[in-house]
VEXMITI-772389 format. One record per residue (C-alpha): residue in three letters; residue number from 1; x, y, z. Coordinates in Angstrom, 2 decimals. Layout:
N
ALA NUM X Y Z
...
***
This chain:
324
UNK 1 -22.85 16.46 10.14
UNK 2 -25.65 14.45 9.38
UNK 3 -24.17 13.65 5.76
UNK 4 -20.79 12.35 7.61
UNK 5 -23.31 9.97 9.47
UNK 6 -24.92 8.96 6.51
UNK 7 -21.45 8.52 4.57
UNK 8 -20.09 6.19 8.00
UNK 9 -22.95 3.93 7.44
UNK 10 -21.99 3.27 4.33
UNK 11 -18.86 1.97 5.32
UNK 12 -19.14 -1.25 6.40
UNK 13 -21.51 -2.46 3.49
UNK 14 -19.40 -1.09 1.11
UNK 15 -16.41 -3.30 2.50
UNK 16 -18.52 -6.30 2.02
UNK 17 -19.57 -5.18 -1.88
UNK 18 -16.09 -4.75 -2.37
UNK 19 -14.74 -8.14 -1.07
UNK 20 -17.80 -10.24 -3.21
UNK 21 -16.72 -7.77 -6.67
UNK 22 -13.45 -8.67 -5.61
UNK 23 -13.97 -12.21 -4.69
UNK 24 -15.71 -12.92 -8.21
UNK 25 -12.15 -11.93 -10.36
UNK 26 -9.51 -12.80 -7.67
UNK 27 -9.41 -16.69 -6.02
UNK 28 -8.65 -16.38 -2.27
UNK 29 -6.14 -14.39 -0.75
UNK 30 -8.67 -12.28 2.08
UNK 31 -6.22 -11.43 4.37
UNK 32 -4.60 -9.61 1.65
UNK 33 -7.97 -8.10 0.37
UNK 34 -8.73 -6.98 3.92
UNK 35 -5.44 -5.17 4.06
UNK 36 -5.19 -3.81 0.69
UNK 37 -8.92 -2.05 1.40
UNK 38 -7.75 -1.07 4.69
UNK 39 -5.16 1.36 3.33
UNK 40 -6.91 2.55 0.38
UNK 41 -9.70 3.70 2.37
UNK 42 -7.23 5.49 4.81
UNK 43 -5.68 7.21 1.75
UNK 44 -2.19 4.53 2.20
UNK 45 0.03 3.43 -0.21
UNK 46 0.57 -0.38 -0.03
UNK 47 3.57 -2.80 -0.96
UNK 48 2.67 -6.23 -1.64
UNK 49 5.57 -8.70 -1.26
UNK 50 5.39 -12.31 -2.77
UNK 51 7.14 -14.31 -5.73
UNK 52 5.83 -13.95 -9.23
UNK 53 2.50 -15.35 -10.13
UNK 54 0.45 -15.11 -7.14
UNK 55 -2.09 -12.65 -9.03
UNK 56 -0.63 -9.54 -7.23
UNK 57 -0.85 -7.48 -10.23
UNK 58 -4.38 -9.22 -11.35
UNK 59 -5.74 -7.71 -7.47
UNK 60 -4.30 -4.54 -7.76
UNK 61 -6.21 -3.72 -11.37
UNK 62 -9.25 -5.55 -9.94
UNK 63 -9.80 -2.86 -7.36
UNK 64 -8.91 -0.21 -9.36
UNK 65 -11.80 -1.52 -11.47
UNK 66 -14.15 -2.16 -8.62
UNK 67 -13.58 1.86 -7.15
UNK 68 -13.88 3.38 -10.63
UNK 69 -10.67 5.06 -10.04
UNK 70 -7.87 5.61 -13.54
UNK 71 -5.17 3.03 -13.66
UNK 72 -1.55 3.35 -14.23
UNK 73 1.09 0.73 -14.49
UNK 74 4.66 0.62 -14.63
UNK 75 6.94 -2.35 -14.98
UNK 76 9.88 -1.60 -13.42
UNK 77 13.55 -2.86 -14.91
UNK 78 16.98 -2.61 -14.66
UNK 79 17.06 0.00 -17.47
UNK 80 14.20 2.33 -16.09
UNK 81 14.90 5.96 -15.63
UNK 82 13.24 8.68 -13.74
UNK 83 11.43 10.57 -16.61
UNK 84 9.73 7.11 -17.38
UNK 85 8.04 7.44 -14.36
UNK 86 7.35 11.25 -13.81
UNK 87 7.12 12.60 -17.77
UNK 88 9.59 13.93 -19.74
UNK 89 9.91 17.39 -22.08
UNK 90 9.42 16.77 -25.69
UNK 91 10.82 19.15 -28.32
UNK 92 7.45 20.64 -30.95
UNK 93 7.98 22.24 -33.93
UNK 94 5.39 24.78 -34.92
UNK 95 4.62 23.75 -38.53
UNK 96 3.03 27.79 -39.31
UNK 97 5.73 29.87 -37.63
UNK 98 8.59 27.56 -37.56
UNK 99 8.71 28.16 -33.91
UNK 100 10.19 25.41 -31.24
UNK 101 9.24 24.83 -27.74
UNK 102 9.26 22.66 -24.81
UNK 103 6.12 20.67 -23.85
UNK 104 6.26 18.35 -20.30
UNK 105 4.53 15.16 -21.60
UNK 106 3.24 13.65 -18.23
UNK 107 4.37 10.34 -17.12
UNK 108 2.32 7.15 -16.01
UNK 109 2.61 8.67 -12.43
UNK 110 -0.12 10.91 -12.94
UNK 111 -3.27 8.90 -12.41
UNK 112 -5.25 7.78 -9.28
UNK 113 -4.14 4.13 -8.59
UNK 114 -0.54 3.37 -9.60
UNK 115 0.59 -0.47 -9.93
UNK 116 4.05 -0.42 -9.50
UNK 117 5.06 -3.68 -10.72
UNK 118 8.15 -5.20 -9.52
UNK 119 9.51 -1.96 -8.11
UNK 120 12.61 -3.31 -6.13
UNK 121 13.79 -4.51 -9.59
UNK 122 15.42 -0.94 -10.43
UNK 123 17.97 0.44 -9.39
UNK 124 17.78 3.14 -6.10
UNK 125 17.61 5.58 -8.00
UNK 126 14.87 5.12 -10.41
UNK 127 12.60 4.12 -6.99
UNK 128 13.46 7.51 -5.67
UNK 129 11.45 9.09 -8.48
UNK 130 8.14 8.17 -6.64
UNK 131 9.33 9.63 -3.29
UNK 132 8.01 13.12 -3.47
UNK 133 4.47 11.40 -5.50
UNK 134 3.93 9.68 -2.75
UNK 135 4.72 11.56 0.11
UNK 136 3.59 15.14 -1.58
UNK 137 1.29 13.92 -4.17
UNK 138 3.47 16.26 -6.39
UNK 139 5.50 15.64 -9.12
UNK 140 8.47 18.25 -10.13
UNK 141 9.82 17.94 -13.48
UNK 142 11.43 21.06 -15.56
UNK 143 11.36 23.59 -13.01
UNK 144 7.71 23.12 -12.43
UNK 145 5.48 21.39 -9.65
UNK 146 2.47 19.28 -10.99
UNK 147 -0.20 18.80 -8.25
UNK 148 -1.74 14.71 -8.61
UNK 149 -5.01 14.69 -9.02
UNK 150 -6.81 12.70 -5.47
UNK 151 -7.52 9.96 -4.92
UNK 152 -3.78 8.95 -5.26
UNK 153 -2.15 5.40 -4.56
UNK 154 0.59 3.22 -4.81
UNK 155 0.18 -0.58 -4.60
UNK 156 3.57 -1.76 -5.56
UNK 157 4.42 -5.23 -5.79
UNK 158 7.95 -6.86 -4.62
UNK 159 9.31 -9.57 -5.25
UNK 160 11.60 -11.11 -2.11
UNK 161 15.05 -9.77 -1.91
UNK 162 16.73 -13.07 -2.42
UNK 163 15.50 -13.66 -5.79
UNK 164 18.08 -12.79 -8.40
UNK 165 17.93 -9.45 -10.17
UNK 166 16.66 -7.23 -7.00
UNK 167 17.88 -4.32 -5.67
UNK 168 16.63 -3.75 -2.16
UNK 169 14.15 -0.85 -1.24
UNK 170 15.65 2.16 0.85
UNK 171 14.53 2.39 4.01
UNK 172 13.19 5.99 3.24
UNK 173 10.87 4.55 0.59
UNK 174 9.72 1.62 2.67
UNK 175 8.63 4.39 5.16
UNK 176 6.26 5.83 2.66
UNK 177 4.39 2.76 2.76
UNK 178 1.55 2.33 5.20
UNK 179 1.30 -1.51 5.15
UNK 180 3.61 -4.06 4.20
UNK 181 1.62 -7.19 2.96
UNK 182 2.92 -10.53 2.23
UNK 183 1.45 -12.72 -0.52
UNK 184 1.75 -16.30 -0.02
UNK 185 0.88 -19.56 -1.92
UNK 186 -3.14 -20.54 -2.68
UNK 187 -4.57 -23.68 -1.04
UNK 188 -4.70 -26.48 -3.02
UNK 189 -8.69 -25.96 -3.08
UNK 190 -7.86 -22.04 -4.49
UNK 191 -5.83 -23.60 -7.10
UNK 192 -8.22 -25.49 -8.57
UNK 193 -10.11 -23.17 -8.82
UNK 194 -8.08 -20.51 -10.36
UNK 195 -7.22 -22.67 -13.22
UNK 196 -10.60 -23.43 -13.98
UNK 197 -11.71 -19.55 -13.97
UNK 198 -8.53 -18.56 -16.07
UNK 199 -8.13 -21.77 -18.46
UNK 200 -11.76 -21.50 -19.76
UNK 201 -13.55 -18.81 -21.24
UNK 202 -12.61 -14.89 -21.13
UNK 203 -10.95 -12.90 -18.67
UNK 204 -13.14 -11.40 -15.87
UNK 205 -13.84 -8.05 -14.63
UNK 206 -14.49 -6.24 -11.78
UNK 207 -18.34 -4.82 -11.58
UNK 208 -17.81 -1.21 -10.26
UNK 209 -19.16 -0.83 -6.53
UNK 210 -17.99 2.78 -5.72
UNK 211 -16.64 5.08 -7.47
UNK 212 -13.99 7.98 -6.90
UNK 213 -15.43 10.59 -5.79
UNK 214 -17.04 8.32 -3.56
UNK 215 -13.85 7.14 -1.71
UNK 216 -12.79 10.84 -1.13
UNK 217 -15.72 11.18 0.64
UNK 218 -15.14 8.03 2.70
UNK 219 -11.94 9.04 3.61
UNK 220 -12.76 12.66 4.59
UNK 221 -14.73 10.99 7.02
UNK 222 -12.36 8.61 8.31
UNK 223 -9.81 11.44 9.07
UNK 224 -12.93 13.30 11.19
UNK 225 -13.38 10.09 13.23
UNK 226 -12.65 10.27 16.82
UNK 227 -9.68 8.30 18.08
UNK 228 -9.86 6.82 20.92
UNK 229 -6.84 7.95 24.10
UNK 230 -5.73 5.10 25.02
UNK 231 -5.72 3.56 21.65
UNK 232 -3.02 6.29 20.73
UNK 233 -1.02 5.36 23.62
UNK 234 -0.62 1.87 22.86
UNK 235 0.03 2.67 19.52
UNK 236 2.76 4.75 20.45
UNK 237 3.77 1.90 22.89
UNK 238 4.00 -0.62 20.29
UNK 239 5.87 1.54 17.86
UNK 240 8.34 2.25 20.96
UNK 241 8.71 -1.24 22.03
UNK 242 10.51 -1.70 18.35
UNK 243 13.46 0.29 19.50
UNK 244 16.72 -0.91 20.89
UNK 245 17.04 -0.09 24.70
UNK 246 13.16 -0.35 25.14
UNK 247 13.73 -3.26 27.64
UNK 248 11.79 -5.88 26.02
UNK 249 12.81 -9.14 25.18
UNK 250 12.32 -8.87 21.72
UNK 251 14.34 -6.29 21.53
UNK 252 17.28 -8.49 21.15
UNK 253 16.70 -9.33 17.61
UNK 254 16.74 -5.74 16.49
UNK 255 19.23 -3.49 15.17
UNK 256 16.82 -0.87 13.93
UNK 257 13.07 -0.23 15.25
UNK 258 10.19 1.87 13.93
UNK 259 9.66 5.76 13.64
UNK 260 7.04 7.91 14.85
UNK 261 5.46 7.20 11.30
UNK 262 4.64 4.00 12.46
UNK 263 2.85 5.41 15.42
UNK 264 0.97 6.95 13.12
UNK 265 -0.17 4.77 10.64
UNK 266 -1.29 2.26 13.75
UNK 267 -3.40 5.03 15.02
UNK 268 -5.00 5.57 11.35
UNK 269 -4.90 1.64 10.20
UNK 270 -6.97 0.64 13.63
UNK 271 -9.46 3.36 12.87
UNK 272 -10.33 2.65 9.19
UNK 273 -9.70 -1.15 10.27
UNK 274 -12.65 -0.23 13.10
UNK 275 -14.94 1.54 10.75
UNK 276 -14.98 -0.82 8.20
UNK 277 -16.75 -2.73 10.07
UNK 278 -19.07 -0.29 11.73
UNK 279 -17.47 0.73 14.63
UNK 280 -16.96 4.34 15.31
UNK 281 -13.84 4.09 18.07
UNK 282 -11.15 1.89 17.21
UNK 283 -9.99 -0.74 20.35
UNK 284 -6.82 -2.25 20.76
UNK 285 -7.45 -5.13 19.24
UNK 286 -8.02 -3.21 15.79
UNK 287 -4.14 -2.24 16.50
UNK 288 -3.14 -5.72 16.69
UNK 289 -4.59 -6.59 13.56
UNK 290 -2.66 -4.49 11.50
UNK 291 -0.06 -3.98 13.38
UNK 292 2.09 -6.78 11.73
UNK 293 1.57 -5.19 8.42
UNK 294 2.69 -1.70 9.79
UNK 295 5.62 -2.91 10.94
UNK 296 7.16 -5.54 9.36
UNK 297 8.89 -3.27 6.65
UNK 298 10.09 -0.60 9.63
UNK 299 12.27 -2.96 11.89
UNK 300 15.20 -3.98 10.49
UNK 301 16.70 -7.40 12.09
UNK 302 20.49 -7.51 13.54
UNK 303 22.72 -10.41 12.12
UNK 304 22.47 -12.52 15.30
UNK 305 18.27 -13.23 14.12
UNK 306 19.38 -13.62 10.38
UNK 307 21.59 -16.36 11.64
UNK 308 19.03 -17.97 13.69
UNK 309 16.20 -17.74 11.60
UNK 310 14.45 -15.26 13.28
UNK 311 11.71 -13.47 10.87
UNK 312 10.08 -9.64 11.50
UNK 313 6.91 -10.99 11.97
UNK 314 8.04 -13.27 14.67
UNK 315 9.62 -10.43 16.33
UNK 316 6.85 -8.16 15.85
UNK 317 3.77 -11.05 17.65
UNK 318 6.77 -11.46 20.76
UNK 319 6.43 -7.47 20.96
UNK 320 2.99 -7.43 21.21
UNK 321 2.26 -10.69 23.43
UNK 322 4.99 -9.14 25.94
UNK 323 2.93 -5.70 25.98
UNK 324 -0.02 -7.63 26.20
***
């Protein structure tokens, strides 16, 4: 017990270690930061949607660098297939005995922090490959099961749907994602400043803060955490409040709400969200701060709010200003 204490203390200094290792490679963007160490401490996948060049990919590798943890990356295309992702069998010759056999040659899935770059720009069903990695942390591939080695994470990065050459992301594999995160433009202040770090000199790196073993620890101890009743309630409240026929206002705008996995990953987003910062039970205002980036990629929009301009996040702050 008094190691899980000692581990929780750690916590909240780590978070800032990580944001200044962070900070020193990647210009800006906190809110993102924030959010991306939000779900990799509560063991999340995360998509990250934003047009090209807005260092989504540079972030992603920083943090693998920062947590120590093996980096994978796959750029998806048009022309990827499933075995690029997962592994594929390979035919060996036996040189001695003349002999030929099978061997499973394991695919860029199996490491601890997958980038998936640019996943919505292959088709259904090459995204489908990472279903049962992410949700199972298992990969099956020639009649056999291959357990992934923890930590294990998905940061994928999107580009938006109305750019040309995208196929749009299933609902089911949206799901899998704990937090949505949009990417936006740098200030004109960040700007200069990321051309003079990346137009002079060579490339930075991330100084390692933690490393893997250490974030399994961290987030054995976040599961262990207390969570607070009434925090679960409103989580469940909010997550309701998405659905047609829930009586709100809102609701109007919304042909298709959230699932109880939403619930969910409220309850566990407010709690790492909490202890990141030192506090042991999460409050509802930890639910409203990542509540946006829970839901956003669950509720699905009607025609009527496509026509009037209507966008999920709007929806999402009129939910939770009419809860209150």
């Amino acid at each position: 017990m008094s190691d899980d204490v000692a581990v929780f203390e750690r916590l909240a200094p780590t978070r800032a270690a990580l944001l200044e290792a962070i900070g020193e490679v990647v210009v800006g963007q906190q809110d993102v930061v924030e959010l991306l160490l939000t779900a990799m401490f509560a063991d999340g996948h995360c998509l990250f949607v934003g047009v090209p060049g807005l260092a989504k990919t540079l972030l992603v590798h920083t943090v693998a660098e920062a947590v120590g943890l093996d980096f994978g990356r796959i750029q998806f295309t048009p022309d990827l297939m499933p075995s690029d992702i997962t592994g594929t069998d390979v035919l060996e010759e036996d040189r001695a005995t003349g002999r030929r056999e099978l061997r499973f040659v394991r695919g860029p899935v199996f490491t601890n922090l997958l980038l998936a770059d640019e996943i919505n720009r292959t088709p259904p069903k090459t995204q489908a490959a990472l279903l049962q990695a992410m949700q199972e942390r298992s990969v099956t591939a020639s009649g056999h099961t291959f357990q992934l080695e923890p930590p294990f994470l998905v940061f994928a990065t999107q580009n938006p749907i109305e750019q040309e050459g995208t196929y749009p992301l299933p609902e089911a594999q949206q799901d899998r994602f704990m937090f949505s995160v949009p990417v936006g433009y740098p200030t004109v202040a960040e700007e200069e400043e990321i051309v003079r770090r990346t137009t002079v000199g060579e490339a930075r790196h991330a100084r390692r803060v933690i490393s893997g073993a250490e974030l399994l620890a961290f987030q054995r101890v976040l599961r262990k955490l207390p969570t607070n009743p009434d925090v679960v309630r409103y989580c469940v409240k909010v997550a309701s409040a998405t659905r047609p026929g829930s009586g709100l206002d809102a609701t109007r705008w919304i042909r298709w709400g959230a699932g109880p996995r939403a619930s969910q990953y409220l309850a566990i987003g407010a709690r790492t969200w909490a202890a990141l910062r030192g506090n042991e039970v999460p409050t509802l205002e930890d639910v409203r701060a990542v509540a946006g980036a829970v839901l956003r990629h669950r509720v699905l929009l009607n025609f009527e709010a496509e026509a009037a301009g209507i966008s999920v996040d709007k929806v999402v702050a009129q939910i939770l200003e009419e809860l209150g």
